[in-house]
N, C-alpha and C positions, 0 to 999 in steps of 0.2 A: 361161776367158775372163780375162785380162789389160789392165789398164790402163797406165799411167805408171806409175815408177818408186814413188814415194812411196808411191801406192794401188792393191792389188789383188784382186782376187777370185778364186778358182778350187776347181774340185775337187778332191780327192783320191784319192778312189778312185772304179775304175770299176766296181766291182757294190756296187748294195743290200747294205746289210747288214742285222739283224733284232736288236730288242731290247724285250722287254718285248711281243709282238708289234708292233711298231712297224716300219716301213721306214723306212728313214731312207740317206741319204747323206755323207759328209764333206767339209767345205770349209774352205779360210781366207780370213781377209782381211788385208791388211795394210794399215796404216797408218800411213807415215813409219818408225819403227823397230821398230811393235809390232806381233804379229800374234797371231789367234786363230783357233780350231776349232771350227768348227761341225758340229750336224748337223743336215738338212734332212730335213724326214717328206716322205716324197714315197706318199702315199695323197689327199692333197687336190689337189695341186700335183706335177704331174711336173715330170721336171727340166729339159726345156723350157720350162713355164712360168716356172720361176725364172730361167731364162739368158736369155730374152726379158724378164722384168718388169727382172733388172738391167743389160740394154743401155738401156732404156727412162730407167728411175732414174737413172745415168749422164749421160744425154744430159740430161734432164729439168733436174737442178742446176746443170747450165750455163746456162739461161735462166728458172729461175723461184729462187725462194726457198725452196722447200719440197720433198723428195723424198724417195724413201727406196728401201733395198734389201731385199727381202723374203727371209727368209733362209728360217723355217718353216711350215706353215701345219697346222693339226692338228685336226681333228675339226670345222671350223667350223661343220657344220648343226646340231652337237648343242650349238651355244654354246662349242666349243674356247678356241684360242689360236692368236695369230700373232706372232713374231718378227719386226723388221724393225731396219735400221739405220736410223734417222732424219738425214736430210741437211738440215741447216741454214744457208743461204746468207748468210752476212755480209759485203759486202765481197767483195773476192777470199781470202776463206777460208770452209773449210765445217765445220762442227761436225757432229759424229757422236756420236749416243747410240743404244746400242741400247733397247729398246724392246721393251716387253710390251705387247702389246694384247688384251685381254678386257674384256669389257661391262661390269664394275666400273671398269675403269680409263678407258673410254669415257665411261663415265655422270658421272665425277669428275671430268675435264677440259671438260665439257659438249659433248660431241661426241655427238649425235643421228644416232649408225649401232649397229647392232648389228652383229658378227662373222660372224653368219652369210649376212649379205649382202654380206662384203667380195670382191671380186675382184681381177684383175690390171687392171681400165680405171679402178675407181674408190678403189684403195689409199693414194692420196693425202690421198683426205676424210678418213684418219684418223688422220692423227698431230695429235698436242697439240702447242700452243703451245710454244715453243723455252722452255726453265725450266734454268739454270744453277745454283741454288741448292734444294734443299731447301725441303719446308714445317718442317722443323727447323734453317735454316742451314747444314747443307751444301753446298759444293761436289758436284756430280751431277757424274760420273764422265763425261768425253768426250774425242773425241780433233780436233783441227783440223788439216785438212790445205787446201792452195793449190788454189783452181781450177782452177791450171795441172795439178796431177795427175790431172786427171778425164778 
């Protein structure tokens, strides 16, 4: 699945691969001139899931202020982890942070969900507050791309 030029998403390869017993998939994204590799567990999340929650996402940032791409999703009833790119709508630009979510990280941003009851309808309720800066003054690593690429 591809978007505009600036920002994209897609697979890589077309069989499961296995690591650590893990299934997993590979993807990239791009954005504007950067791009990165992912892998996606696909034991919680097939990879329909994920191709449908990122047309969703996509579409979503176009009319709301808050979205996001859901890249992995791993062990969630046992308290796992889920990767997601967080889409942050400013203006006609959107800020991109990827994004750890686990119940510590939930519990700190005070967002009242646990993991294990995240889905593809209600994945939204869990990103945290858009935070450019560090609780130490850092700059938080993002990337901004134009509405027009969505």
């Amino acid at each position: 699945m591809a978007t505009a030029c600036a920002f994209k998403i897609k697979l890589l390869n077309k069989k499961a691969k296995k690591s650590e017993g893990i299934c997993y998939r590979t993807g990239t994204i791009k954005m504007n001139d950067y791009y990165e590799r992912f892998a996606m567990a696909i034991a919680d999340w097939k990879l329909k899931d994920y191709e449908a929650q990122w047309c969703e996402g996509l579409n979503r940032i176009k009319h709301y202020d808050t979205s996001c791409l859901v890249y992995s999703v791993y062990s969630i009833q046992e308290g796992g982890s889920v990767y997601v790119w967080a889409l942050y709508r400013l203006g006609n630009e959107v800020i991109i942070h990827d994004q750890l979510l686990i119940d510590q990280i939930l519990e700190a941003c005070s967002i009242d969900k646990k993991i294990k009851d995240f889905t593809k309808s209600n994945c939204y309720d869990y990103l945290p507050p858009l935070e450019r800066v560090s609780d130490y003054g850092q700059p938080i690593s993002e990337w901004i791309v134009s509405i027009d690429d969505f």
